[in-house]
N, C-alpha and C positions, 0 to 999 in steps of 0.2 A: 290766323296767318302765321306763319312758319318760319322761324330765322336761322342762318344758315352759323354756322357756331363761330364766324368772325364777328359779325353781326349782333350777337349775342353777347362776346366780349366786350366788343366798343357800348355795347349799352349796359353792361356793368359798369364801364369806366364811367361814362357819363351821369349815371344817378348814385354812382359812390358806392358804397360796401354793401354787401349782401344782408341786411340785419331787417327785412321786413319778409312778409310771405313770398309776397309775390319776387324778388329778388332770388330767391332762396328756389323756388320753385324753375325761372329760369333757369341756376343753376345744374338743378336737379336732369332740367330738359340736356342741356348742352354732355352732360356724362353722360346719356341716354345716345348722344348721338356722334361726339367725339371724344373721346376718355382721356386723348393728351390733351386737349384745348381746357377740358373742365381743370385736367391736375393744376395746370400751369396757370388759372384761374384760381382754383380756391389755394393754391398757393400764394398769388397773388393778394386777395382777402384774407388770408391771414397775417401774411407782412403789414399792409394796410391797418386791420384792427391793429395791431400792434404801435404801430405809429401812430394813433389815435390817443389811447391809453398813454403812451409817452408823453406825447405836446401835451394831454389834458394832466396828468401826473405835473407835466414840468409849469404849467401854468397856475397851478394849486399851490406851488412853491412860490412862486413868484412874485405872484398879484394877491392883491387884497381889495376883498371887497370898499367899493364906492358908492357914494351918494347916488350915483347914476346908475349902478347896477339893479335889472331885472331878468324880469322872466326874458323878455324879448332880444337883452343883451348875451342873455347867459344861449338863447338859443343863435344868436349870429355868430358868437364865439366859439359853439357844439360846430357850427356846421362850418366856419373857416377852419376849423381843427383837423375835420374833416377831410375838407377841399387840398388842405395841406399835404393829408398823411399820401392823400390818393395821389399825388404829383410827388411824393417822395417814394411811390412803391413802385417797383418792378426794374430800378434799374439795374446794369448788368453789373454782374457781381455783388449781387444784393442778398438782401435774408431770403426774398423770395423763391431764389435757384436756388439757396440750400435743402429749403424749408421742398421742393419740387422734390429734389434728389430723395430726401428721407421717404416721400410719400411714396416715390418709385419704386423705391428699395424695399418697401413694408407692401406691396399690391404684387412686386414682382420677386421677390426673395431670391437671392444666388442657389447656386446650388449646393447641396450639404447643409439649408439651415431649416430651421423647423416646420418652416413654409411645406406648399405642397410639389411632391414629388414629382423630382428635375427630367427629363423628357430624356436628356443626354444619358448613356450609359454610364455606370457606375469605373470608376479608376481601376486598373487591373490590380488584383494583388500585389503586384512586386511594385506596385508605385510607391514611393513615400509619400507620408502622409501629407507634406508638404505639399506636393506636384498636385494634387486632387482641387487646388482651389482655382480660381479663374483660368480658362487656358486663354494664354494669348495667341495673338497673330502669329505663325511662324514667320520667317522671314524667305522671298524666294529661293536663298542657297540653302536654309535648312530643310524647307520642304523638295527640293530636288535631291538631294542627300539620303532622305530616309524613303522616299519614295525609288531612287535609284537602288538603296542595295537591300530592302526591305524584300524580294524574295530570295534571296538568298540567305539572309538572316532567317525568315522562317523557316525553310530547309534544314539548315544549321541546328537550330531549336530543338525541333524535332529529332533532331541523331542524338543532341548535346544534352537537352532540358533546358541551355544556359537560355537565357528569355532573348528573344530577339533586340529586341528595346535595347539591351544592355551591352551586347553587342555592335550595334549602330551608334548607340551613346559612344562607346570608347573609341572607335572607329572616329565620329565625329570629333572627341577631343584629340587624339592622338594627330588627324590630320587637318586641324582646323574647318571641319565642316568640307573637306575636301580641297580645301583651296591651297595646301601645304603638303600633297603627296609626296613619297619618298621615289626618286627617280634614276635611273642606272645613268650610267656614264658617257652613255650612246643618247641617254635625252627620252629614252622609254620609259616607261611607267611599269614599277615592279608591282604593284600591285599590292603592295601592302598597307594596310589601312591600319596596321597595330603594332609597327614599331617593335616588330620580335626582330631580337639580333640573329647573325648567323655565328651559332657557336660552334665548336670545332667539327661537333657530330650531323651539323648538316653540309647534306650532298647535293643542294641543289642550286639555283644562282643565288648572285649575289648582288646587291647594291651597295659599293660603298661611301658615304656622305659625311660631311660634319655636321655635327651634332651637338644640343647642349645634353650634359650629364650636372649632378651636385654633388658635390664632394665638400663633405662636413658641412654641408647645408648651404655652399656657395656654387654657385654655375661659373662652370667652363665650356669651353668649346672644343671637342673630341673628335677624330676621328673615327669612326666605328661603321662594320659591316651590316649589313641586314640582310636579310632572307626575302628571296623575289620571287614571284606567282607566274603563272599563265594566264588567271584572271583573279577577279575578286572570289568568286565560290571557292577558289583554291583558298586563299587567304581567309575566309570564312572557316574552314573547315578546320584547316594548322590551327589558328585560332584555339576553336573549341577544343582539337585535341591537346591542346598543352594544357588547358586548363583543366581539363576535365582530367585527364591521363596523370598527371606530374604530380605527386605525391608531393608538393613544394604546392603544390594550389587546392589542397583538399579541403583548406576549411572556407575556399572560395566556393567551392562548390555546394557545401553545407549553408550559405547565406545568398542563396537566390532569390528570396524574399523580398526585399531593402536594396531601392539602390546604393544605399547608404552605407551599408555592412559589408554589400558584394565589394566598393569599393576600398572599403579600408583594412580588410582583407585581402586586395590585391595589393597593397600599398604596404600593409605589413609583410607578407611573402616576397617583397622586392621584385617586384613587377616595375616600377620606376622608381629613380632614385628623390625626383622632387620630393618637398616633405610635405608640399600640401595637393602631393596628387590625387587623393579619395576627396577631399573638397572639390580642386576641381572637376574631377570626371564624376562625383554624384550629380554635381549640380548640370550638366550635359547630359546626363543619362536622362534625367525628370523633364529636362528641355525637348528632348529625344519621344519621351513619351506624353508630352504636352501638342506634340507637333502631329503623332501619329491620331491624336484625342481629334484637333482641327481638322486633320483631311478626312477623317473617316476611316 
């Protein structure tokens, strides 16, 4: 007859720990036919023997043999030691859910570890080495974000080499994930996703706003001009060509590798005056390219 692997559990519970054949054999049955019931099973038998070994350990401390002590005593006491450990094992937050986790972790290894190879593709080059480990959840604005101006980024790429990814990233920190666009005066949307001024030599609109800048490493509130689009591929494009073009961005273009280098290189050339802006916009560019990892 055939038991269904609840069934199975509650009759581990009921005759206690796994330490004879046919227990053991059960066991064997129930991974044959559900692999999380058995984990979370001989996870449980292991907690279990362990609280055995404990009470029996703390009772050898304790008690000293008696006039009344025998065989028969010594086996009432094996088996309330027993009954004990197995009413002490599996609650929550116990050794058992750790002692599960380890066994998960060892059957299903993350990816990057010596286990067998990750099904998911490999991090792109310019990722830090960082970015490469768990991707998390994006969150709905970040994944509307890099899915809203992701082809126009790859366009870009493609004229610039600058990696799409790192472009979106700065975009993303520059305008808070899009929730913080720079807006003209009339309440329109210039279209600028990166925070390039309008200096004297440009001819085209303008948005003027307050702004913070750092000056000797303290934030003020300035008023300053920016330079306004027709759309985002426009602002995409200015983008790459100042980086790429501007002899003031050369050794940004030399470190497309690392989001890490691109950024501290834009941060040395005074691209912004914060002084931890290559911290922040590394760590957005690897979020950037964590997020494009989740959608696909």
């Amino acid at each position: 007859m055939s038991l269904d692997p609840m069934s199975t559990l509650s009759l581990a519970g009921q005759r206690g720990l796994a330490i004879d054949s046919k227990s053991l054999d059960q066991l064997h049955g129930l991974a044959g036919r559900d692999g999380q019931a058995a984990l979370k099973e001989t996870a449980r038998q292991f907690e279990a023997l362990f609280m055995r070994e404990l009470l029996k350990s703390m009772r050898e401390a304790t008690m000293k043999s008696g006039l009344m002590d025998n065989e028969a005593t010594d086996l009432g006491t094996q088996l309330l030691d027993e009954q004990w450990a197995l009413k002490m094992t599996g609650l929550p937050g116990g050794l058992s859910e750790m002692i599960e986790r380890q066994l998960m972790q060892q059957i299903q290894p993350s990816p990057g570890s010596g286990g067998a190879a990750p099904t998911a593709s490999a991090p792109p080059a310019s990722a830090d080495r960082s970015s490469s480990a768990r991707v998390p959840r994006p969150t709905p604005t970040q994944a509307a974000f890099v899915a809203q101006h992701r082809q126009a980024a790859l366009q870009v790429q493609q004229e610039s080499g600058i990696p799409a990814s790192f472009m979106i990233g700065q975009a993303a920190h520059e305008t808070g994930w899009g929730r913080s666009e720079i807006r003209r005066a009339d309440g329109s949307n210039s279209f600028n996703l990166f925070g390039i001024k309008a200096g004297p030599s440009w001819t085209g609109k303008v948005a003027e706003i307050t702004t913070t800048e750092y000056v000797d490493g303290e934030p003020r509130k300035v008023t300053a001009r920016f330079r306004a689009y027709d759309s985002y591929a426009d602002a995409f494009r200015d983008y790459a060509r100042l980086i790429s073009q501007s002899p003031r961005y050369s050794r940004v273009m030399e470190n497309l590798h690392s989001a890490r280098s691109f950024a501290e290189h834009l941060q040395s050339a005074g691209y912004a005056t914060d002084p931890r802006y290559a911290e922040k916009l590394s760590r957005v560019i690897n979020t950037t390219l964590n997020v494009k990892r989740a959608l696909g």
